[in-house]
C-alpha positions as CSV (number, residue, x, y, z in Angstrom):
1,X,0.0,0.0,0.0
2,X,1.5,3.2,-1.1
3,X,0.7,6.7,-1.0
4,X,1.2,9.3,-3.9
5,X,1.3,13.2,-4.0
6,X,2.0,14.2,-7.7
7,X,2.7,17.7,-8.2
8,X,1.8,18.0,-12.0
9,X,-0.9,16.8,-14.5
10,X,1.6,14.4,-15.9
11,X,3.0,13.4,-12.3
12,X,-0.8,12.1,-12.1
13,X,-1.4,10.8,-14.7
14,X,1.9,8.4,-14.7
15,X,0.8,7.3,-10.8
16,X,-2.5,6.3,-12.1
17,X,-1.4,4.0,-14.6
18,X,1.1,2.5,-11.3
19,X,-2.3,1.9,-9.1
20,X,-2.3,-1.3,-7.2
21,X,-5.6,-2.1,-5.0
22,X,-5.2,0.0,-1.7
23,X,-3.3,2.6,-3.1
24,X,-4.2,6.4,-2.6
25,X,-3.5,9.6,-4.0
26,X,-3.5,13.1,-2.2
27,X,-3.3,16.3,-3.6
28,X,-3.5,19.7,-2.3
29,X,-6.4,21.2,-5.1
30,X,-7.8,19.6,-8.2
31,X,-6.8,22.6,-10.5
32,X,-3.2,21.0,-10.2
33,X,-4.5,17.6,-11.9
34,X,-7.1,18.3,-14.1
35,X,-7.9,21.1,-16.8
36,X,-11.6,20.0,-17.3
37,X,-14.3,18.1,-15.3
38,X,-14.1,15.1,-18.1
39,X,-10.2,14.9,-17.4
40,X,-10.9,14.5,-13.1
41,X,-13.9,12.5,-14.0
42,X,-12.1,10.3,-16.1
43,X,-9.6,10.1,-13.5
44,X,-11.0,9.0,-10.7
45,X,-12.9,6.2,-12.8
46,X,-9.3,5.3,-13.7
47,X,-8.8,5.1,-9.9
48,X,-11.8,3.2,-8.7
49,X,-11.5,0.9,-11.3
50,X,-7.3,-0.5,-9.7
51,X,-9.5,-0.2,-6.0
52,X,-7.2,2.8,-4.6
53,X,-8.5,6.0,-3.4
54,X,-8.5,9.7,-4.0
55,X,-8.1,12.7,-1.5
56,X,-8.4,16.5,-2.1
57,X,-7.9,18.5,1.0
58,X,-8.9,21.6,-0.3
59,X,-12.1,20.4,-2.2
60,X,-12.3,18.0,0.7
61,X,-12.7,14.9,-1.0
62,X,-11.7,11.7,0.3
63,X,-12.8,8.2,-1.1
64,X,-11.3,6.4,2.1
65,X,-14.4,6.8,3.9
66,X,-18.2,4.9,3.5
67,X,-19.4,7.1,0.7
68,X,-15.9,6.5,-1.5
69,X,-17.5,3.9,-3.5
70,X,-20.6,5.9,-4.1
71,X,-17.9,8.6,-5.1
72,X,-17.1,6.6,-8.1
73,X,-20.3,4.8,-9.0
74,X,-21.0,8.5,-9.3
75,X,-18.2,9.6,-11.4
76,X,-18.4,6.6,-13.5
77,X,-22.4,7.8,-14.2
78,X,-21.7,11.3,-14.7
79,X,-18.8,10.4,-17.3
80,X,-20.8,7.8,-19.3
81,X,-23.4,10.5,-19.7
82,X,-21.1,12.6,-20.6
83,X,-19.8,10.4,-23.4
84,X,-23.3,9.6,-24.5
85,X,-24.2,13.3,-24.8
86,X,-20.7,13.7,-26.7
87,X,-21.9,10.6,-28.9
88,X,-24.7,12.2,-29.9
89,X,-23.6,15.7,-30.7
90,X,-21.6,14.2,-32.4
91,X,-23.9,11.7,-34.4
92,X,-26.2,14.6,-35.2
93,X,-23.4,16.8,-36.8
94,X,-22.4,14.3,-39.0
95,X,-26.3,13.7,-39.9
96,X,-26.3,17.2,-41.1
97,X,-23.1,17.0,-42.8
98,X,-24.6,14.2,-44.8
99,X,-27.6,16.5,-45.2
100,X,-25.5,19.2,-46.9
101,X,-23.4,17.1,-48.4
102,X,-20.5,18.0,-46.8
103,X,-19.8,14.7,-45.0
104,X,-16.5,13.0,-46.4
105,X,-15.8,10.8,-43.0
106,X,-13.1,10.8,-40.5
107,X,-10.0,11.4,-42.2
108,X,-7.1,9.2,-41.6
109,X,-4.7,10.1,-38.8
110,X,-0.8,10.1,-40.3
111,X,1.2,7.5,-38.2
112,X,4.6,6.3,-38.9
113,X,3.9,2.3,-39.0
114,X,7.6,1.6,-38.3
115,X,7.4,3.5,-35.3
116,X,4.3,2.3,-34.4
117,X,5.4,-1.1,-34.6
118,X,8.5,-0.4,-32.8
119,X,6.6,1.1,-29.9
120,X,3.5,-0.9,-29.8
121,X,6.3,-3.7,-29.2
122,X,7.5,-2.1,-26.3
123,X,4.5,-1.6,-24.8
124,X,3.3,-5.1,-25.5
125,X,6.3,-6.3,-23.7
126,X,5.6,-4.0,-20.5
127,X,8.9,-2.3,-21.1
128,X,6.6,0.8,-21.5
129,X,3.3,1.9,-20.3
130,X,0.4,2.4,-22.8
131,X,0.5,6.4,-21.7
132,X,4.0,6.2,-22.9
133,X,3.4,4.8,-25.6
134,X,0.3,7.2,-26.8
135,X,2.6,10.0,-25.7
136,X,5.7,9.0,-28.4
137,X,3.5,8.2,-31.3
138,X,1.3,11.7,-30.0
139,X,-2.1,9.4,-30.3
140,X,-5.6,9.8,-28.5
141,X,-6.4,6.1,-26.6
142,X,-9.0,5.3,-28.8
143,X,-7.0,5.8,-32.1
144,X,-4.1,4.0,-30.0
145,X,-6.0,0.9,-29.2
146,X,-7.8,0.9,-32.3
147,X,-4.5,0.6,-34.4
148,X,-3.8,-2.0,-32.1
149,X,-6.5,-4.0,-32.9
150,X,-6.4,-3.1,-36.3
151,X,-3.1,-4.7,-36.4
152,X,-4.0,-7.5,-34.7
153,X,-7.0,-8.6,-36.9
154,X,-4.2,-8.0,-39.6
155,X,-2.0,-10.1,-37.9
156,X,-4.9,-12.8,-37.8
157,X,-5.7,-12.7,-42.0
158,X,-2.4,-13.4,-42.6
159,X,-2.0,-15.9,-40.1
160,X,-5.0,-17.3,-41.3
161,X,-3.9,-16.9,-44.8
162,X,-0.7,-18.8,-44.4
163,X,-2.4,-21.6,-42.4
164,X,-4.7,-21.9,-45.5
165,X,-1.3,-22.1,-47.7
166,X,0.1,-24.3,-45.5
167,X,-3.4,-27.0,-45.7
168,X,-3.7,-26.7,-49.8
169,X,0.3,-27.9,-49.7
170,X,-0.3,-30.6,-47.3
171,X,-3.0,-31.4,-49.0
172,X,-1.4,-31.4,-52.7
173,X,1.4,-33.1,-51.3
174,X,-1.1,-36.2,-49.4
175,X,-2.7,-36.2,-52.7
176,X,0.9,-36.4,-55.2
177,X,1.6,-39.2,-52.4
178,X,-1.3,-41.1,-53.3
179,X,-0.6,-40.8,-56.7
180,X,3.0,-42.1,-56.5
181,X,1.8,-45.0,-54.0
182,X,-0.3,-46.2,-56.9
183,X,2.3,-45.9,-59.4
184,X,4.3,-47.7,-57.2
185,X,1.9,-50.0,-56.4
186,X,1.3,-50.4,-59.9
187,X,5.0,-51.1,-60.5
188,X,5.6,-53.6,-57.8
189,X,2.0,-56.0,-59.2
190,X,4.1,-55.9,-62.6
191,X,7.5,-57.0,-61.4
192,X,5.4,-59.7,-59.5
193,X,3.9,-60.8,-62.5
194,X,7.6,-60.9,-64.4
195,X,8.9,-62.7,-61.6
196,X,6.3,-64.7,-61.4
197,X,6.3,-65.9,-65.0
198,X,10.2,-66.0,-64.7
199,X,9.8,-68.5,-61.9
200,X,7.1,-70.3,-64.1
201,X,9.8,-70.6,-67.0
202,X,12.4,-71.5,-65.1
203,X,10.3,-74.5,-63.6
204,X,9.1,-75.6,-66.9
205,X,12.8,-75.8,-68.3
206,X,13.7,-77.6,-64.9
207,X,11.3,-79.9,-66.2
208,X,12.3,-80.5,-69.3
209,X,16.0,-80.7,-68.3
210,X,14.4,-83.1,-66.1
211,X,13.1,-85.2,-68.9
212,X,16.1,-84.7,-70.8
213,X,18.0,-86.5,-68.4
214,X,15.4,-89.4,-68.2
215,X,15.7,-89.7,-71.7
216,X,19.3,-89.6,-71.8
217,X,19.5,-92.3,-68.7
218,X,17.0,-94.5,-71.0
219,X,19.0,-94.0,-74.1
220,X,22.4,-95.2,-72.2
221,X,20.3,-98.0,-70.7
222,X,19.2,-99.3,-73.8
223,X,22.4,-98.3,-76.1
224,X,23.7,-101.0,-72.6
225,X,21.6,-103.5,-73.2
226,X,21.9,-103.4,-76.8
227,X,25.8,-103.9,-77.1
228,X,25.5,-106.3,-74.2
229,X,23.3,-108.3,-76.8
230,X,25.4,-107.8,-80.0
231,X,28.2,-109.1,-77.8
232,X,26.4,-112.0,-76.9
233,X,25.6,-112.7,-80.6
234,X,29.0,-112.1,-81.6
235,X,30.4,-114.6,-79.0
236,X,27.9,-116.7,-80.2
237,X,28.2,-116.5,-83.9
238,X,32.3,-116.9,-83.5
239,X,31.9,-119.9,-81.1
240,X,29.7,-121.3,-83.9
241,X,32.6,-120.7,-86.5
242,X,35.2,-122.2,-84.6
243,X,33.0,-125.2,-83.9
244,X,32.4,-125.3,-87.7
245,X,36.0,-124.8,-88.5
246,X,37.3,-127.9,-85.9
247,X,34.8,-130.1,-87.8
248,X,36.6,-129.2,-91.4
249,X,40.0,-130.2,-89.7
């Protein structure tokens, strides 16, 4: 719990954005922090809101007490209305723009988007505070935070826009892998089929080498048996001779 006594607009302003529940602030008058009701109304919401607590001694406010949180309820009220009035004026100017043909819309504000980047970065790392940060790149809050966010939904498309990239190449590349697992498929069934009626060759020719060799075996066999016979008749033929011949004698 801490206790702060700025001296300066800008003193306040940087101890509201340091706040922590329990907090307070004191200041002598309220000229000294705020140049228009909507700045110390939009204040002390700022300070309700982090729980801490506002004292004025010369105005003699002080939130510490029972009626503190009616304090801000009150302030929070009186500045929505005020915004709501603002709102309207507003609407109702650019109604008769319209009218009068005079309405061209808000025109751009001029920001350097390097420097933008550059600081948003810092303040999206917490080396900076957003006040800081509106402060260097001289921004309202609402045209701070809305660049913001209009970077971040930018951020998003393209995110979304390279995830997209990312699914159509997967997907190309599941569907050329298909493709090649066919062909290879393809490939493999037809070098079965060549092995397959290589194999079938090769058994028929084992088969005939097979018979070949039967035949041969049967040829010897017989080509056996046949000179076995002739040399029977031979032997015969010449014992016959020489019987004939010892008969002559």
């Amino acid at each position: 719990m801490s206790t702060w006594t700025p001296n300066s607009r800008e003193e306040f302003r940087a101890v509201i954005e340091k706040l922590q529940p329990g907090d307070c602030i004191e200041t002598e008058s309220l000229g000294a922090l705020a140049g228009s009701a909507k700045e110390l109304l939009d204040a002390l919401e700022q300070i309700g809101a982090r729980q801490a607590d506002f004292v004025c001694r010369q105005e003699q406010i002080d939130t510490r007490g029972e009626q503190g949180a009616l304090l801000f309820r009150l302030c929070a009220v009186l500045n929505a209305l005020e915004q709501s009035g603002r709102r309207e004026k507003q609407r109702r100017g650019i109604e008769r723009a319209r009218e009068e043909g005079k309405y061209r819309g808000r025109k751009p504000i001029a920001v350097d988007e390097e420097l933008f980047d550059s600081v948003a970065a810092l303040w999206q790392s917490g080396q900076i505070s957003a006040r800081q940060a509106m402060a260097r790149l001289d921004l309202k809050p609402n045209t701070f935070y809305r660049r913001i966010k209009e970077r971040e939904e930018l951020k998003m498309k393209d995110y979304k826009k390279v995830e997209h990239e990312i699914r159509s190449e997967i997907k190309e590349a599941a569907k050329q892998s298909r493709k090649d697992l066919d062909e290879l498929k393809k490939q493999v069934r037809s070098e079965a089929k060549e092995l397959k009626k290589a194999a079938d060759d090769k058994l028929e020719l084992h088969d005939v080498e097979r018979e070949m060799r039967h035949d041969r075996i049967r040829a010897e066999v017989e080509h056996h048996d046949v000179v076995k016979q002739m040399k029977k008749d031979v032997e015969a033929e010449a014992k016959e001779l020489k019987k004939l011949v010892g008969e002559k004698e």
